[in-house]
C-alpha positions in Angstrom: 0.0 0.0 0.0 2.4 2.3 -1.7 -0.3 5.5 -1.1 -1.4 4.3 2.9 -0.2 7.3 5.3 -0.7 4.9 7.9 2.2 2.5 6.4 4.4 5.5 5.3 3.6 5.6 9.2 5.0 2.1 10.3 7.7 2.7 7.9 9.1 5.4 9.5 8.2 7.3 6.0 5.6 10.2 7.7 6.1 11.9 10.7 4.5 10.8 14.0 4.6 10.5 17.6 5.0 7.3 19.1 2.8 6.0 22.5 3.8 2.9 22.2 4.8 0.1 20.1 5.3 -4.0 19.9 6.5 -6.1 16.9 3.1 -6.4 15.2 0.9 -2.8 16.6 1.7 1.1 16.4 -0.3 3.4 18.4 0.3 7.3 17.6 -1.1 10.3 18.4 -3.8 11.6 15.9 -2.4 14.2 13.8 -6.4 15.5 13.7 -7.0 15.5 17.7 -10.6 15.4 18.8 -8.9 15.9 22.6 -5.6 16.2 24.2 -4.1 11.9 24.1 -6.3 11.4 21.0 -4.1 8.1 19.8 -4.6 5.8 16.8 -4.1 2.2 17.3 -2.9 0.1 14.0 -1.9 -3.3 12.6 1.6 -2.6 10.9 0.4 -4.8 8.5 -2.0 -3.1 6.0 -5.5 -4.3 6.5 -8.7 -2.3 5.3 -11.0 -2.7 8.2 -12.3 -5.1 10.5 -13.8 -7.4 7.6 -10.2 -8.6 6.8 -8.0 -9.0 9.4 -7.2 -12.5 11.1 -8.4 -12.9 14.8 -4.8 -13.2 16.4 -4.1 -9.5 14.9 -7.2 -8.0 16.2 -6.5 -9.2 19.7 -2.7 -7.8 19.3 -4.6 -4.7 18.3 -6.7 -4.7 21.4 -4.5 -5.6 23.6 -2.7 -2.3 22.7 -5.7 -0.3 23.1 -6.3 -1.7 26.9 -2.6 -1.0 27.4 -2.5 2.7 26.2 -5.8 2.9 27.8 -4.3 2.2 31.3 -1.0 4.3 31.0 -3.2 7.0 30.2 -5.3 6.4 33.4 -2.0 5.4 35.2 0.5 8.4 34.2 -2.5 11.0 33.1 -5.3 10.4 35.3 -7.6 9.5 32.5 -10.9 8.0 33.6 -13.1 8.5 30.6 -12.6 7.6 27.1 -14.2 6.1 24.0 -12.7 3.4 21.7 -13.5 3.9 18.0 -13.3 1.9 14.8 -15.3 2.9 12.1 -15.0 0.3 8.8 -16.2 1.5 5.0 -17.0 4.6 3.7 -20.5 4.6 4.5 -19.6 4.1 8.6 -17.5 7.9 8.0 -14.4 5.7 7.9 -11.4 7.6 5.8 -8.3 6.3 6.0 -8.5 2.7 4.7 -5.8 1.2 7.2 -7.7 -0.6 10.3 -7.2 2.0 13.4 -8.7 2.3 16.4 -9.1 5.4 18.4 -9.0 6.6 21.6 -10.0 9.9 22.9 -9.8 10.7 25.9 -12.7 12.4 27.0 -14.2 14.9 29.8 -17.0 16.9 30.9 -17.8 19.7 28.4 -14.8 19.1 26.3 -17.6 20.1 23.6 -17.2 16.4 21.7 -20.7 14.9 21.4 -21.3 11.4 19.9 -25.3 10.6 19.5 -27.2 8.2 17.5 -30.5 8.2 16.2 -32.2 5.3 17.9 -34.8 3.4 16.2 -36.6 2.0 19.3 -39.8 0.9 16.6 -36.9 -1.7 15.5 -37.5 -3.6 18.5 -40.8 -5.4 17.0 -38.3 -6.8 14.5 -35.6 -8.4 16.4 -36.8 -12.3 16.0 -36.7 -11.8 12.2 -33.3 -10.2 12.7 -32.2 -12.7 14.7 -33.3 -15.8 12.3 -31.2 -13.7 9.5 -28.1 -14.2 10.9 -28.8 -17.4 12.8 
């Protein structure tokens, strides 16, 4: 992936600023903060999004995200955070390199996540269910 910032990234080819590292996951600060920590989480293998990426990656991937998340409670006295992934265009993600986030997050930092809820989907949740089953 010749044109992927994130492995220009891993390759030591773009700037960033290292959290932490281990042989197989980068995390990095987020050159686009939402809040002060705001760190990406990647595979230094290029994958796309969570549809292709083996199992034993993903949990190397997580297991980073619980570690930055705790050495930002630990050194920082972060409490409160959300862990993003978004995967495809259509769920707003926009760099095509699986990443997680996590943003460190307080009271009126002025960052507001909502859904629209559909509670009238309830009534359909057995023929959901039987989709997928």
């Amino acid at each position: 992936m010749n044109s992927c910032i994130f492995c220009k990234i891993v390759k030591g080819e773009a700037k960033s600023w290292k959290v932490y590292e281990t042989e197989d996951v980068y995390a990095f600060l987020d050159i686009h903060p939402a809040s002060k920590y705001h760190t990406l989480v990647i595979p230094k293998k290029h994958y796309t999004n969570i549809f292709d990426i083996p199992e034993k990656e993903l949990k190397a991937i997580i297991s980073v995200v619980k570690k930055v998340s705790k050495l930002y409670e630990e050194k920082l006295g972060i409490h409160n955070i959300q862990i993003i992934s978004n995967s495809g265009a259509e769920a707003q993600q926009e760099v095509f390199h699986l990443h997680f986030h996590i943003v460190p997050r307080k009271s009126g930092d002025g960052q507001n996540i909502r859904w629209i809820t559909h509670p009238e989907w309830i009534n359909d949740f057995d023929n959901m269910i039987e989709k997928i089953k």
